[in-house]
C-alpha positions as CSV (number, residue, x, y, z in Angstrom):
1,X,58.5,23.9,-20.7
2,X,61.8,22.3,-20.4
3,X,63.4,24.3,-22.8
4,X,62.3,27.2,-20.7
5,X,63.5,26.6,-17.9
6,X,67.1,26.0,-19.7
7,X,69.5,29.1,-19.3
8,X,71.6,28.3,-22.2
9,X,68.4,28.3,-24.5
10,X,68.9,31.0,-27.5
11,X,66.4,34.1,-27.6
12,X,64.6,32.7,-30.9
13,X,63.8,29.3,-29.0
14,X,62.4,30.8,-25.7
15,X,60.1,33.3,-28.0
16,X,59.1,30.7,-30.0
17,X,58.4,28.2,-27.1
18,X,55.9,31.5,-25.3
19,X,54.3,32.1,-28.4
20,X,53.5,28.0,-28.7
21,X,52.1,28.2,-24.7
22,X,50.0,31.2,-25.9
23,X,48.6,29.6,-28.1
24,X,47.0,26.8,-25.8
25,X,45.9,28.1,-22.1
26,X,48.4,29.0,-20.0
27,X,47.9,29.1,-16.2
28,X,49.1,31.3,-14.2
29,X,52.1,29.5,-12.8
30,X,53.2,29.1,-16.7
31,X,52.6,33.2,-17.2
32,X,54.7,33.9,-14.4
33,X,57.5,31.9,-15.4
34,X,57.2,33.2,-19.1
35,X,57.5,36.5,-17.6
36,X,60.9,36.0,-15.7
37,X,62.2,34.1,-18.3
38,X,61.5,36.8,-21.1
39,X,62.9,39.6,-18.2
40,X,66.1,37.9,-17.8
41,X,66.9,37.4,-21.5
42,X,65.4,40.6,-22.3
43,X,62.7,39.9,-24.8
44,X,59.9,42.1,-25.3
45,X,56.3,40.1,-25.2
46,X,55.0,43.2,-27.2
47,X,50.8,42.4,-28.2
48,X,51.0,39.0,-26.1
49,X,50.6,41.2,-22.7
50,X,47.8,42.0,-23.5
51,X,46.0,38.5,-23.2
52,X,46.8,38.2,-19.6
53,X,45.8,40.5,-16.3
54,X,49.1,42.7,-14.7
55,X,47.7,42.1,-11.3
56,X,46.5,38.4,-11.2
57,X,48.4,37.0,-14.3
58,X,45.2,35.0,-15.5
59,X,45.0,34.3,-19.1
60,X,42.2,36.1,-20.8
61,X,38.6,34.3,-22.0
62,X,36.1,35.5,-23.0
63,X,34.5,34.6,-19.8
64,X,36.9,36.2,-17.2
65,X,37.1,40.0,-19.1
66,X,35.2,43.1,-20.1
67,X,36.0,44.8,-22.8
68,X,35.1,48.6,-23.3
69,X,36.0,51.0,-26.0
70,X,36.2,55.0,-25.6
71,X,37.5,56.5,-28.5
72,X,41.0,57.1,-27.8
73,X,41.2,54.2,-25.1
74,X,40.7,50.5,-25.1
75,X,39.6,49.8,-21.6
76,X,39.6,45.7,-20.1
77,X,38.6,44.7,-16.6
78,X,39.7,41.1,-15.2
79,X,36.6,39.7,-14.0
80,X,38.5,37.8,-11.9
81,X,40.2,40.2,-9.6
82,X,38.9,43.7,-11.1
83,X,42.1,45.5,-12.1
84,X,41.6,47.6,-15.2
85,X,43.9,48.0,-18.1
86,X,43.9,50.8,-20.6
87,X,45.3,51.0,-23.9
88,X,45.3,53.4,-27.1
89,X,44.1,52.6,-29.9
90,X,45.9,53.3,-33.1
């Protein structure tokens, strides 16, 4: 996390540094933070938003969503604070 939290950190070290913490369990403190830090440098998160809630910013289990699929939509609801999220499907 300290190279995070670095400002003079390049843009390929900071994405590869959230795509290592995405890999493991992030809390919710460490999305946060890999939010701001990827909105200040400018750095798109692209698929990895989808494995966290908008709302409460918890990491996605299988335990904590519900997933639901309607042919042009991919729907999932955070168990934890009940916002829902809708995507297309390609």
């Amino acid at each position: 996390m300290k190279i995070l939290e670095s400002k003079k950190s390049s843009k390929k070290k900071i994405e590869q540094d959230i795509k290592e913490l995405f890999s493991k369990n992030p809390s919710t403190s460490d999305i946060k933070r890999i939010k701001k830090i990827a909105m200040s440098k400018s750095i798109k998160l692209k698929n990895l938003r989808k494995k966290f809630c908008r709302k409460c910013l918890t990491y996605f289990d299988k335990n904590n969503r519900e997933v639901r699929i309607r042919k042009p939509m991919k729907i999932i609801k955070c168990k934890n604070c009940g916002y829902v999220t809708r995507y297309k499907m390609k």
